[in-house]
N, C-alpha and C positions, 0 to 999 in steps of 0.2 A: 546649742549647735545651730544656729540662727545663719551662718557665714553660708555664700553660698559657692557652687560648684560644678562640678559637670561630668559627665563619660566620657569613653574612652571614643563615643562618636563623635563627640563635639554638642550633644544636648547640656543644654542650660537647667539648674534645680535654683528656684531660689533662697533654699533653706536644706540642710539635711533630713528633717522632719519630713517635708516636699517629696525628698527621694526616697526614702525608708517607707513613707505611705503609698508610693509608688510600685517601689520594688517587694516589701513582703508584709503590705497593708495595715501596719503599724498607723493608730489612730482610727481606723475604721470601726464601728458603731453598729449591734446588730448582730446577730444568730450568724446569719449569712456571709455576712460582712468576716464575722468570727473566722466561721468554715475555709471562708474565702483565702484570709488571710494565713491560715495554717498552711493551706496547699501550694502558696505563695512563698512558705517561709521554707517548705519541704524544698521544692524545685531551687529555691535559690544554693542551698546545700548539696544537692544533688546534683549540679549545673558543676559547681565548685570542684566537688570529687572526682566526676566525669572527664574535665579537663588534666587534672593532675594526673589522673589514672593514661592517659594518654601518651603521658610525660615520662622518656628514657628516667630509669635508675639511677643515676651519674650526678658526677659532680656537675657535670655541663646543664644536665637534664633541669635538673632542680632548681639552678641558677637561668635560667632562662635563657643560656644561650653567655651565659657572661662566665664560665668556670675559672678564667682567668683573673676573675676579683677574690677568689678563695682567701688565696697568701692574706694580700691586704686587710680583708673582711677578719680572720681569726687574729690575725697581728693586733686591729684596734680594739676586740672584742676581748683580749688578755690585757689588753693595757686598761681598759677600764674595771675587768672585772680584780684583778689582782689585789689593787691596792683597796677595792670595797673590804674583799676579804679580811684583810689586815684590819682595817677597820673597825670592822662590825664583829669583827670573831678574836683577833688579837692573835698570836705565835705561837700560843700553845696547841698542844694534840686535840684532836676531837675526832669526833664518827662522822665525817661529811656525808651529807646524801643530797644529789641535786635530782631534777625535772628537767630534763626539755622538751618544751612544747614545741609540734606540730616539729615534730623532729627529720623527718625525710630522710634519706638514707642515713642520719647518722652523724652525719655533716660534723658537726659541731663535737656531737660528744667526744668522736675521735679525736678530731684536729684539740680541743679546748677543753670540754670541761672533765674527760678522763685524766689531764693532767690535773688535776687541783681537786678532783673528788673520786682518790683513790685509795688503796690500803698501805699506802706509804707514807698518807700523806696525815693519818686518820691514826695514830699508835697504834696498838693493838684491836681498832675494831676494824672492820670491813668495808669501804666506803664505797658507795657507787652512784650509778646513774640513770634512772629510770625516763623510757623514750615514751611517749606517747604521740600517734600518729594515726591518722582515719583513712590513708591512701595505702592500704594491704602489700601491695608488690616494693613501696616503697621503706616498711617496715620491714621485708621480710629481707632487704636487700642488706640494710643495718643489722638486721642478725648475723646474717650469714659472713658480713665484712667486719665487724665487731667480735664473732669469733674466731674466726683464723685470723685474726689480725697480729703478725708476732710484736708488733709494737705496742701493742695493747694487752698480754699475755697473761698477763697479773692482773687485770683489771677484768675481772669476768662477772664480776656482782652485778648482774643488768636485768631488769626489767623492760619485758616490752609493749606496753599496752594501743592496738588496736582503736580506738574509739576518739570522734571529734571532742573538739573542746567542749561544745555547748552542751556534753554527756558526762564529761568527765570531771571527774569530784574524787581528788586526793588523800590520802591517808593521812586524818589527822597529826598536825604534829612530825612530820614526817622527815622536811627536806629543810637545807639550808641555803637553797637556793634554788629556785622556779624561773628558769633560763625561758625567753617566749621571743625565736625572732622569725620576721615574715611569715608570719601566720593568723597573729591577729585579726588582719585585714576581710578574712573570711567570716566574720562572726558582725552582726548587727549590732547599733548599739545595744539594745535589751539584752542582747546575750553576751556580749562583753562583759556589761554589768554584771548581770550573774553569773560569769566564769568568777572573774577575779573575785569576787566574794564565797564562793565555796572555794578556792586556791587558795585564800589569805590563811583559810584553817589548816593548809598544810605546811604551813610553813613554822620550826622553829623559832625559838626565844631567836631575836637577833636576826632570824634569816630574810630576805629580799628576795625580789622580783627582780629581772633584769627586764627591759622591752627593748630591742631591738628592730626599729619597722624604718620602711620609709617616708616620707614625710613632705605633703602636697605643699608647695608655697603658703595658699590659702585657702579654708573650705576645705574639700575635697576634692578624689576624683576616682569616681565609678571605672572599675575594669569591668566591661562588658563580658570579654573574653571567659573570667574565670569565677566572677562575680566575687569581687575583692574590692574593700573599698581603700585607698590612699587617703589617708587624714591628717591634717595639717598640726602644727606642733601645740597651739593652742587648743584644737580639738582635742587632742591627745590629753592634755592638762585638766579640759573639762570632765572630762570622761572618767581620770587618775582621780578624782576632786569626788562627782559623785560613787566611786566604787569606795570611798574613805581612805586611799592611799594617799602617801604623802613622800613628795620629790625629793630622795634624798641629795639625787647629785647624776646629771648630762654628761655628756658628749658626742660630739660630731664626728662621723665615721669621715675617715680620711683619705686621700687615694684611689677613691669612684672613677671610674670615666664620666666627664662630665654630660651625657646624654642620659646617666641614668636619675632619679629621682636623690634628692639629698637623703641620709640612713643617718638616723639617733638613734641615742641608746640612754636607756632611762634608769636608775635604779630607784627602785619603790619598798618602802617600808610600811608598817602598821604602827607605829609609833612617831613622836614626831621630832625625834633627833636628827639633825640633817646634818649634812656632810657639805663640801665644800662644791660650789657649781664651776667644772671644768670644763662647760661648754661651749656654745656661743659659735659667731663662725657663720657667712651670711649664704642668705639662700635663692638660689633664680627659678626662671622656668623651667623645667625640665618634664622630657616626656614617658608616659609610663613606662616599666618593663620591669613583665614578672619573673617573678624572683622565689624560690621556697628554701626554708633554711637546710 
C-alpha cells in the first residue's frame, strides 16, 4: 500500500502506511509510542460511531443523502449475487444462512438477501440472516422494520448482533454467505486483516464473501468526517491477497449518479476456484460521499 492519497481536506499522504501512522500510530516504536497509539486507535472508532449515531434511521439517513440510489444499488447487488449462488452451491435444496456486515437498518437484508436465504428457499430447514451492526438505534430500527414487515412474514429466523466488526468473530461453519457493503472502510488495515481471517472460519464448504464498497480512483481517500477510508481497486486486491482470499469474480455497480465515488462488488472465496470476471468498466475522479449499507 505504497500508492499514495489524501483527505477529505485536500492533505497529501505519501503512502498509506504515512497515513495509518498518522491517524492510529501504526508503525510507532515504544511503551509510549504503544499507549499512544491504542488511544489513537480508540478515538478513531469512536469518531466513526459518533457520526453515524447522529445519522436519521432511514433509507435516506444511511445513504447519505442519496436514498434514491436504493432501486439501483439492490437491482446490481442481485444480479451479481444470484448467479454466484448457482454457482458455488448448484439447484439443489440446502439450509442457507447468510451475514451482513455493518448492516444499518437492515437495508439490504430486506430489499436482498431475505430473498435467497429464506425457508423457502432452504427445503425443510429454516434459512435466515444474521445482522451485525455497532450503531444501536440503527440495529434496533432493523428489528423493529424486519418484524412487522408483512413482506417479510415468513422470514423471521434473524439474528441481531450489536458489536463492531474489529469485535466480531462468527460461528464457526456457520453461513454461506458474509454479505459486507459500505462498512469496511471503518476498519484500518490491521483490522481488516484480522476481521476477514476470523470470518473466513464462518463461512461454509463452498460459501463466499461478497464486498460491496466504493472505490478511490487511486491510493486512497480519508473521510475526515466519519474516519472512513476510500480504497482504490488495487488496494483492495492487495489487502483480498494478504487476508488469503482469492478473487473469484467483479463487477461494477451500475446507474450511480456520477458525483458519487465508483461501487465494486467482489466475491471472495478460501479456495482457489474462480469463476468468470464480469467486471471491468472505467473509472474518473469522483468526490466522496458517505454512504452506510
Amino acid at each position: 500500500m505504497d500508492a499514495a492519497g489524501l483527505d477529505s481536506e485536500g492533505r497529501g499522504f505519501a503512502s498509506a502506511r504515512e497515513m495509518w501512522r498518522e491517524e492510529i500510530g501504526i508503525g510507532e516504536e515504544g511503551e509510549e509510542a504503544e499507549n499512544g497509539a491504542r488511544c489513537k486507535r480508540h478515538d478513531w472508532y469512536q469518531k466513526g460511531i459518533a457520526y453515524w449515531e447522529g445519522v436519521e434511521a432511514s433509507v435516506d439517513g444511511v445513504l447519505g443523502g442519496y436514498g434514491h440510489v436504493n432501486d439501483a444499488d439492490v437491482k446490481g447487488s442481485e444480479a451479481f449475487l444470484k448467479p454466484l449462488l448457482l454457482d458455488r452451491f448448484g439447484s439443489g435444496a440446502r439450509h442457507p444462512v447468510a451475514l451482513d456486515c455493518g448492516s444499518g437498518i437492515g437495508r439490504v437484508t430486506k430489499n436482498l438477501l431475505l430473498r435467497y436465504f429464506n425457508e423457502a428457499n432452504c427445503g425443510s430447514g429454516i434459512g435466515r440472516v444474521d445482522l451485525v451492526e455497532p450503531v444501536s438505534h440503527f440495529l434496533e430500527a432493523a428489528r423493529e422494520k424486519l418484524a412487522t414487515d408483512k413482506d417479510n412474514s415468513d422470514h423471521k429466523a434473524l439474528n441481531f448482533y450489536c458489536v463492531p466488526l474489529q469485535e466480531f468473530t462468527p460461528e464457526v461453519g456457520r453461513y454461506d454467505v458474509i454479505w459486507i457493503q459500505w462498512c469496511i472502510g471503518q476498519l484500518p488495515d490491521d483490522d481488516f486483516l484480522l476481521f476477514f481471517k476470523r470470518a473466513k472460519v464462518g463461512l461454509k464448504p463452498n460459501g463466499f464473501f461478497v464486498v460491496k464498497e466504493n472505490t478511490a480512483r487511486s491510493g486512497f481517500v480519508l473521510d475526515k468526517d466519519d474516519n472512513s477510508i476510500t480504497r482504490s481497486d488495487s488496494y483492495f486486491k492487495e489487502l483480498f491477497k494478504q487476508c488469503g482470499l482469492h478473487l473469484y469474480r467483479t463487477k461494477d455497480q451500475k446507474g450511480f449518479p456520477e458525483e458519487l465515488f465508483p461501487v465494486k462488488m467482489y466475491a471472495l472465496v478460501t479456495d482457489r476456484r474462480r469463476g468468470s470476471n464480469n467486471g471491468g468498466g472505467k473509472t474518473q475522479q469522483h468526490k466522496p460521499a458517505v454512504i452506510k449499507s
